[in-house]
C-alpha positions in Angstrom: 50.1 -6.6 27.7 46.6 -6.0 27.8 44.3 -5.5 25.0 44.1 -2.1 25.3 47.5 -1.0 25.6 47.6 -3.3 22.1 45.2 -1.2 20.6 46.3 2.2 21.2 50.0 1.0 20.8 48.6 0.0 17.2 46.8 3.3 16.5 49.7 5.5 18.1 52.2 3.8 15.7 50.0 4.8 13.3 49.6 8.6 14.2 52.6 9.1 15.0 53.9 9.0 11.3 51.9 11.9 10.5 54.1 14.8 10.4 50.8 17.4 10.8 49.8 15.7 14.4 51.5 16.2 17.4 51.2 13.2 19.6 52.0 13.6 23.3 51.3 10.8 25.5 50.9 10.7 29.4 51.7 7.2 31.0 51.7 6.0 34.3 55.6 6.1 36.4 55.3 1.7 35.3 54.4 1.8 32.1 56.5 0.8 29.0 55.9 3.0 25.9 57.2 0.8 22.7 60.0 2.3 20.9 58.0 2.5 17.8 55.7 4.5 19.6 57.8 6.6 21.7 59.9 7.8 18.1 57.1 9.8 17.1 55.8 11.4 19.9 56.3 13.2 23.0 56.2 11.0 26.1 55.1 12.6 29.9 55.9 9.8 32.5 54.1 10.0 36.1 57.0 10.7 38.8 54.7 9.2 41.1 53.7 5.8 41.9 50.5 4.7 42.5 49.3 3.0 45.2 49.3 -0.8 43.7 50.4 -2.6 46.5 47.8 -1.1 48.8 44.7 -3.3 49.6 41.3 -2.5 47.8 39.5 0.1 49.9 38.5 4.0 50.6 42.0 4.8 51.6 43.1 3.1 48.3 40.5 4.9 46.5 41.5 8.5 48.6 45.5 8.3 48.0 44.3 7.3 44.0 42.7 10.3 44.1 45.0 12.3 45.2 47.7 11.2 43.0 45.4 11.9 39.6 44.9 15.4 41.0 48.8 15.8 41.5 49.9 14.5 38.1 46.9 16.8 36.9 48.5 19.8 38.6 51.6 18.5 36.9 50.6 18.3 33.8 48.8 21.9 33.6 52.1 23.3 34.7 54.0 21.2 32.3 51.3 21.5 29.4 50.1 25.2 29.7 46.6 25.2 28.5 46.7 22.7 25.5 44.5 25.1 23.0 44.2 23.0 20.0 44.5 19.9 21.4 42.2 16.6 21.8 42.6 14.7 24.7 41.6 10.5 23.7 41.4 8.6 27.2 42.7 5.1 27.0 41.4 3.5 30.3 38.3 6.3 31.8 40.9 8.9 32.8 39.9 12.7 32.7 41.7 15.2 30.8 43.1 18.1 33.6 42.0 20.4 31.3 37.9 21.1 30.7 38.2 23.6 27.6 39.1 20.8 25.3 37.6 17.9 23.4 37.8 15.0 24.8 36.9 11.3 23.4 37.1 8.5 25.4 37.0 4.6 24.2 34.0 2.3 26.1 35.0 -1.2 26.5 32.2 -2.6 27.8 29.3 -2.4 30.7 30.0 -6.0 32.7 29.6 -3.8 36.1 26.4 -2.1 34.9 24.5 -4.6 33.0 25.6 -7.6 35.7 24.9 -6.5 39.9 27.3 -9.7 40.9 30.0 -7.6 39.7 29.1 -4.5 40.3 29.7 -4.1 44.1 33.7 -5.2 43.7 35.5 -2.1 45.1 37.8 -2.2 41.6 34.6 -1.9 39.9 32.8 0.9 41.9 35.6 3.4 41.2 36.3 2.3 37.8 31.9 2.9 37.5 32.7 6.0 39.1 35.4 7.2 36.4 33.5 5.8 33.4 30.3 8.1 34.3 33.1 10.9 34.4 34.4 10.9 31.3 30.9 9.7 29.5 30.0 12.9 30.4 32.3 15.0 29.7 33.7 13.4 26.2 32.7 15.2 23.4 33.0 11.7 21.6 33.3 7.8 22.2 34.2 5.2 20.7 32.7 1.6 21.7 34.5 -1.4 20.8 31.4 -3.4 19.3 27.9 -2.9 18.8 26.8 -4.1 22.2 28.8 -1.9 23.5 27.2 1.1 22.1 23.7 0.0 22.8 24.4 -0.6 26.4 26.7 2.9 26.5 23.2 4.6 25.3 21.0 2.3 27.7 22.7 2.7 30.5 24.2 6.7 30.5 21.4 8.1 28.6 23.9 9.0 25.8 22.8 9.6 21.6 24.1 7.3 19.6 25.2 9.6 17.0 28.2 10.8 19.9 29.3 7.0 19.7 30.9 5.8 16.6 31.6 1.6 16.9 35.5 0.8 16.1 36.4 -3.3 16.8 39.3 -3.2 17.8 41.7 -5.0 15.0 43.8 -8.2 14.8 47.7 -7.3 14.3 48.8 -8.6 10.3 51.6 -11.1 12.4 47.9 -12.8 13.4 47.0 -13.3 9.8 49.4 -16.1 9.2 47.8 -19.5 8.4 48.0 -22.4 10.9 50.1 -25.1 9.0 47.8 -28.1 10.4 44.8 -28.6 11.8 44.7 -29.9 15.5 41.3 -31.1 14.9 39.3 -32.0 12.2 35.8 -29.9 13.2 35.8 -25.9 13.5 37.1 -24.6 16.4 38.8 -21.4 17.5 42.0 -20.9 20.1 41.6 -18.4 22.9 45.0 -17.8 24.5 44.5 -15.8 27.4 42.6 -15.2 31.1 38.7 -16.7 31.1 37.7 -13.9 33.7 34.1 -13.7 34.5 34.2 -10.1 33.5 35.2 -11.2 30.0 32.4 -11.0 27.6 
């Protein structure tokens, strides 16, 4: 699971026990909502699939396209028009509807700040989505402090519309090692050492 479905599977859980929110949350046809997520809220699954196994390219990009503007259309129809509500992108995804707040959490700006990476086809549309919902959230949330400061360098955007939230460390994390492996500092990374990774 990635780090971000960790986080907002940690803040739904969280949400979800208050009795005076509603949480509704809309998931792709593949994804798995926890159980102690899915208990306290109301969960919209895409009947369509997206087009994974397709290779990286404009067609890719096109049929992506057209399924967001499907599941949109979906969602309207299943939604009505969501007065009252707040719409908190997980991964640079726009709300169908533009008469409500949106916020929208900023991970980082690897394709921006570095041009090796920013002509990858993955990163061009995911470029193209981020600028999207920059400017239309109401509110963002940046994951550290760099984060922010390159948000408002490269977007143009105040800093008082972009509040910095780490994201946390589970409590089963907190549990001491038992031994030492070595006998100078050091810290354990367990996970992919992608050259996007900062």
């Amino acid at each position: 699971i990635a780090g971000g479905t960790n986080y907002f599977n940690e803040v739904l859980q969280r949400i979800t026990k208050d009795p005076s929110i509603t949480v509704e949350i809309f998931t792709s046809k593949h994804a798995t909502v926890p159980t102690s997520v899915a208990q306290g809220a109301k969960v919209h699954q895409s009947v369509l699939s997206g087009p994974r196994w397709f290779p990286e390219g404009a067609l890719k990009n096109r049929l992506r396209s057209l399924k967001n503007s499907l599941e949109a259309s979906l969602l309207k129809a299943r939604m009505g028009n969501a007065r009252d509500s707040l719409f908190h992108s997980t991964y640079y995804t726009l709300a169908p509807w533009t008469n409500i707040p949106e916020v929208s959490t900023i991970y980082d700006m690897i394709p921006e700040r570095f041009s090796e990476f920013a002509h990858l086809p993955h990163n061009v549309t995911l470029v193209k989505n981020k600028r999207k919902c920059i400017e239309r959230a109401s509110h963002m949330i940046a994951i550290s402090e760099q984060s922010k400061k390159d948000l408002c360098e490269f977007y143009s955007v105040s800093p008082d519309k972009v509040d910095v939230i780490h994201l946390g460390v589970d409590n089963e994390f907190y549990r001491g090692a038992s031994k030492k492996i070595f006998e100078f500092p050091y810290m354990l990374y367990v996970g992919g050492r992608l050259n996007h990774k900062n």
